[in-house]
N, C-alpha and C positions, 0 to 999 in steps of 0.2 A: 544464420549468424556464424557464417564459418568463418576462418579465418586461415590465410597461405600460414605454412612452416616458418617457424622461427630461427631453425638450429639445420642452418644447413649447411654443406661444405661448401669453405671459402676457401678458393684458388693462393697458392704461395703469394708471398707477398701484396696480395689484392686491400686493399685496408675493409674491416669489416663496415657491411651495410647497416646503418641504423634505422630499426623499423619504427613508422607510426605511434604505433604505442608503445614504445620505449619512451616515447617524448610524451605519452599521457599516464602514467600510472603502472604500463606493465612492465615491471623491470624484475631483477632477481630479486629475492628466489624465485617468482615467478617467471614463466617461460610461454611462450605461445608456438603451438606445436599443432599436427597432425598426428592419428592417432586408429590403427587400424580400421583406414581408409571412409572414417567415418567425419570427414570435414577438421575441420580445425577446435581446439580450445584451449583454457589458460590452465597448466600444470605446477605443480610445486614441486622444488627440488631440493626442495628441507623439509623437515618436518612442521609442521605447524600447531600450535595449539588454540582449543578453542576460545575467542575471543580475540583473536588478532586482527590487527587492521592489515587489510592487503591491499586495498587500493584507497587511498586519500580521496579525502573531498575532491570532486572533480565537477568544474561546471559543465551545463550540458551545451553541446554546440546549437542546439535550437528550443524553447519550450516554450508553454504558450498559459494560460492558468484557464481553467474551465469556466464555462460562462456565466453558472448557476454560483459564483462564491467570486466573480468581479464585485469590485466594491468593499471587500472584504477584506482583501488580500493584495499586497502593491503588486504589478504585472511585470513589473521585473526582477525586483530580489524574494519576494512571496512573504515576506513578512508582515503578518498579520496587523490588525486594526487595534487587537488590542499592547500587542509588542512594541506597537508604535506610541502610542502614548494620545493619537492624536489623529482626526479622520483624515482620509485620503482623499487627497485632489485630483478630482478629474481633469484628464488632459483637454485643453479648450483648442488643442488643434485638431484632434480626432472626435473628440465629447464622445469616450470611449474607453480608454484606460484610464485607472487611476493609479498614482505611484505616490510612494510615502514623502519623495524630495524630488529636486530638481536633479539632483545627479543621477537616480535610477530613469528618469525621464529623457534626459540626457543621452544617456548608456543604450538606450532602446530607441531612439528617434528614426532610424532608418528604418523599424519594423513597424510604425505606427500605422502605416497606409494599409498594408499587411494585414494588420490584424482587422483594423475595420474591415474589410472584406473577406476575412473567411467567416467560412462557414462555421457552425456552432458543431454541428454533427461532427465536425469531424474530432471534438472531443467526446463524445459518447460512445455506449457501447455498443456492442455489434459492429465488428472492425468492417465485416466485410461489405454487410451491404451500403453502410454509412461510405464508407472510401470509394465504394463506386459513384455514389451520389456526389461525392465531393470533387470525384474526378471529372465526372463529365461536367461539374459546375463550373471549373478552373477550365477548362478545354472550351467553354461555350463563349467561357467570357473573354479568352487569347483571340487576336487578331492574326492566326495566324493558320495553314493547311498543311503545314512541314510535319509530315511523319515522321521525322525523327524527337523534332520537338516536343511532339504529340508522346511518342514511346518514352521522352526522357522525365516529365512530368509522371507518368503512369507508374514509372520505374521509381523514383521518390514518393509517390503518395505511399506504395504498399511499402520501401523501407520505413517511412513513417510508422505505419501500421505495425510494421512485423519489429522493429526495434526500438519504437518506442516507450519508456518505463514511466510508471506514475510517480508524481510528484505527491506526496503526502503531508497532511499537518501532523502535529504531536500525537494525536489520538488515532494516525492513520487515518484519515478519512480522504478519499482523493481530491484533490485540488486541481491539481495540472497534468501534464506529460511532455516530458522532456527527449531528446536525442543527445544519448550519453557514447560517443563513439566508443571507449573502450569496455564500456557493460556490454556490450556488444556482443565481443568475444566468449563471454562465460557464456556456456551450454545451459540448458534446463535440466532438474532434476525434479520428481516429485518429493525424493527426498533429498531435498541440498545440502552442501554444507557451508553454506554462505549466504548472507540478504544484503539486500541492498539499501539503506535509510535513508532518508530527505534530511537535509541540512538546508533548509532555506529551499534556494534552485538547487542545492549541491548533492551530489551521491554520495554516500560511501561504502565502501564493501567489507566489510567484518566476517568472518570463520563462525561459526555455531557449531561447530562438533572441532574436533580433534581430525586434523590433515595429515597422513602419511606421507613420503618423499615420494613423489611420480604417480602421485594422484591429483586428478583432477578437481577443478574449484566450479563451484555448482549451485545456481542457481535458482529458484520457482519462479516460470511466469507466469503464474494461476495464481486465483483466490484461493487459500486454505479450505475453503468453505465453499469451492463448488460442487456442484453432485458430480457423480463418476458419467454424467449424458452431456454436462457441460463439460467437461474435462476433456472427455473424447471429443468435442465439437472444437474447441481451444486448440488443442493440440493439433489438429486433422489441419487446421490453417497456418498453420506454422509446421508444417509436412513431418510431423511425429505419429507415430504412433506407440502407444506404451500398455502392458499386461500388468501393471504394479496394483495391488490391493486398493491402491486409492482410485483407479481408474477403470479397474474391471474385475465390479464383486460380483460376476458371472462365476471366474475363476476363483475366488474367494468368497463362496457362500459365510464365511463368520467374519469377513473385513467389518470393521464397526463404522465403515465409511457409507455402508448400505443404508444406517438411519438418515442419514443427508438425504435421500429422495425415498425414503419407506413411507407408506401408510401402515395405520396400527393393523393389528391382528384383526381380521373383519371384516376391515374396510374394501371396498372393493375399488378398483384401478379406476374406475367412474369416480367415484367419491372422492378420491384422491388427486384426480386429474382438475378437476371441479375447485375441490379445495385449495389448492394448489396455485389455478389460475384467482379464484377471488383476493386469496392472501397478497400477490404480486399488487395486483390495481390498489388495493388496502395500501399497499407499501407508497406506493404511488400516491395515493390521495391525502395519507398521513404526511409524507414530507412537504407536499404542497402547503398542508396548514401549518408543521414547523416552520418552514420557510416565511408564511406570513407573520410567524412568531402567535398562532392562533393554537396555544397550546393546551388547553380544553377541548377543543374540538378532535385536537390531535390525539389528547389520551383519550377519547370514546370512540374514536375509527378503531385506534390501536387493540382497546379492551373486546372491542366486539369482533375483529379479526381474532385476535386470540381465541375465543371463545369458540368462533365458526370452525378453528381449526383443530381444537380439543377433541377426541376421539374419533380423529379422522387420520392425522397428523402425528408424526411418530413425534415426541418433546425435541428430540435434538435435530429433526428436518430443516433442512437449509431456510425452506421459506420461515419456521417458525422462528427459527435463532436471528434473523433479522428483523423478523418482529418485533423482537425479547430487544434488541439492543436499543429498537424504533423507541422499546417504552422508558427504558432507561433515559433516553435522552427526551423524552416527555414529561418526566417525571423533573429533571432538571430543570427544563425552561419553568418548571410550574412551581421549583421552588423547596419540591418537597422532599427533603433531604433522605428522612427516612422511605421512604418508598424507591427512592433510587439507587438507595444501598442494597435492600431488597432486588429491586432489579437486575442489580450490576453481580450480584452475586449467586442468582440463577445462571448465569453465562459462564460461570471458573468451571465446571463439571465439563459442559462442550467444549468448550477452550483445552482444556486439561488433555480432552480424549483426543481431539484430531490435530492440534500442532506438537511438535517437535519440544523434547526439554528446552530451548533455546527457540524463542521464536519472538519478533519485535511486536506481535499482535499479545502477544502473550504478558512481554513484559509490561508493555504498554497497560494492557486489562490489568495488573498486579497493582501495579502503582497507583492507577485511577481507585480499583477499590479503596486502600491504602489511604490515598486521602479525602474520600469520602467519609472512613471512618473516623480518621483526626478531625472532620470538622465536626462529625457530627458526637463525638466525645467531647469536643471542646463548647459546642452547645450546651451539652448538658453535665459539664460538667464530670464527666463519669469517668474515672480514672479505670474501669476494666475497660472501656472502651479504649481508650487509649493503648493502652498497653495491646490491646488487640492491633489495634491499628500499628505498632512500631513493629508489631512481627511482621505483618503484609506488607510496609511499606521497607523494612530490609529487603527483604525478598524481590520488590519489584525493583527496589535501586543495583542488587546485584546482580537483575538479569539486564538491566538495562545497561549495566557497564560493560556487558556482553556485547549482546545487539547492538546498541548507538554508540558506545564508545564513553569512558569518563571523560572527555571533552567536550562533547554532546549538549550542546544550550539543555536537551528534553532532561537528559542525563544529571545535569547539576543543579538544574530546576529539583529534580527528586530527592537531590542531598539535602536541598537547602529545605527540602519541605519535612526531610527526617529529622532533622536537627532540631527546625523548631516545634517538630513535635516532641521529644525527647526532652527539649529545654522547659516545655509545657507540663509535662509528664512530672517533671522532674516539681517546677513550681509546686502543680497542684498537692503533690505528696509531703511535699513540707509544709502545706497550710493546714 
């Protein structure tokens, strides 16, 4: 993800070169530069503080929506089934994508051949050996023996791989992935000081900490939540390597990033190993029966994972914590309000300990408690509950005006749901 010098000497008279991404989002203050001798990245040359927007919505030059949540979600702008008001029609020329109108149908007609014929893998994970797979299927299927051909494909499947960002709904759950040329440029950090949000197909780049002048803007392209054995696997493909407490609690015997793949005190690296692999297939076999909307079945996979991993399994272990959210959203399709507030509120302690003050998962998790609790106060009535709920649900609207921006559909969705709880609040106290 390097990028050539921005700021170079321009000969008398020569009129200055305008680069690429000057023409996408990268302008002053920011700058794109080289930086002892370690490739290219995007720097600031003001100060910045946290919660700025530094690069605007920017469409992606390519994205595609994942196969598992087709139907769901229109294949060209991603707005969902329920934002639309109204189901999606499938295209009767491909009987393959669906799009909310004819203008996003429209807007996408040249890629419809396209998508019918890729491959599903190549939205899944495990970049490497899926992209191999995808490669030699795209090579088998070309009518064609030109080497160069052959190398110029090969050389786009892994910029694919290696620069492609996910596309997310409101809750962060991945949907698609996109080719955003100027995200490009921003380096990795384990700890950034910038995320990237989904607006629809759109990015945008927001600040989460406070930017000094001639420092660099920094991104994660890792899950918060992978163990430091995924991280190092992550990285090692995208030609990093990093000693930071989150990736090597070798060097950090007290990182509390070590609970992410611990077994308890006891347990032995068998048990764990064991445990470990059942919980992932559990994770597996539970989304299948969400998926069928078979959510009984889902919360008894769920509860007896859980179970199997109790005293084996350290609480805050990667595999468990997606469990914990598996049940939450179990708990949801089924209805049941209070047990999902329960659920969703086991997870603020993990959440709290491994992201950053400023984090979109974070605020995201803030707001959803937030109004879990407004609804389930306004069920019953219960004006402590309420008032509980207008704390969390400030809380998640102010980090959210961080991360997503107060222009933000997720963003002003969260006003409008403070408000009418607050106007709620307010009714009930006067009756």
């Amino acid at each position: 993800m390097a990028a050539q010098q921005d700021e170079r000497e321009q000969a008398p008279g020569r009129p200055r070169v305008r680069r690429w991404w000057q023409d996408n989002g990268i302008c002053p203050p920011l700058a794109v530069k080289e930086k002892e001798g370690r490739g290219g990245g995007v720097f600031t040359t003001e100060d910045l503080k946290c919660g700025t927007e530094v690069l605007p919505p920017i469409a992606p030059l390519a994205c595609a929506l994942m196969s598992d949540v087709r139907g769901c979600y229109c294949d060209y702008c991603f707005k969902s089934v329920e934002d639309c008001g109204k189901p999606l029609r499938r295209c009767s020329r491909c009987r393959f994508a669906y799009y909310c109108s004819k203008a996003c149908q429209g807007k996408q007609k040249q890629e419809l051949d396209l998508l019918r014929a890729s491959d599903d893998n190549l939205l899944s994970e495990g970049a490497s050996k899926d992209t191999q797979n995808c490669i030699h299927g795209v090579l088998g299927f070309l009518d064609t023996d030109d080497p160069a051909t052959k190398k110029k494909i090969v050389d786009i499947a892994y910029k694919i791989t290696f620069n492609g960002f996910s596309i997310h709904e409101d809750e962060l759950r991945p949907i698609g992935v996109g080719l955003y040329t100027c995200l490009s440029l921003f380096n990795h950090s384990c700890v950034p000081n910038c995320a990237a949000v989904s607006d629809g197909r759109k990015l945008v780049v927001r600040t989460v900490a406070d930017i000094k002048a001639g420092e660099q803007l920094v991104v994660s392209y890792l899950d918060p939540f992978d163990t430091p054995e995924q991280r190092k696997l992550k990285l090692t493909e995208y030609g990093f390597e990093c000693d930071c407490e989150m990736c090597n609690t070798e060097l950090y015997p007290d990182s509390p990033f070590r609970a992410l793949e611990a077994g308890l005190e006891g347990s032995s690296p068998d048990e764990v190993r064991v445990a470990v692999e059942r919980g992932v297939e559990s994770l597996k076999r539970a989304k299948y029966l969400m998926d069928m909307d078979d959510w009984r079945r889902a919360l008894v996979e769920i509860g007896s994972s859980l179970s199997r991993q109790a005293g084996i399994l350290h609480c805050m272990h990667n595999v468990t914590l997606t469990t914990q959210e598996q049940l939450y959203y179990a708990y949801m399709g089924l209805e049941n309000l209070p047990m999902a507030v329960e659920a969703c509120e086991k997870l603020s302690e993990p959440y709290q300990r491994y992201l950053p003050k400023y984090h979109p998962v974070l605020g995201s998790h803030v707001f959803r408690l937030g109004t879990l609790l407004f609804q389930l106060g306004v069920f019953s009535k219960n004006c402590h509950k309420l008032s509980e709920c207008l704390t969390v649900l400030t809380k998640g609207v102010e980090h959210l005006r961080v991360t997503h921006g107060p222009d933000h559909p997720y963003t002003q969705y969260a006003v409008a749901t403070l408000e009418k709880a607050q106007a709620v609040l307010s009714m009930l106290s006067e009756a």
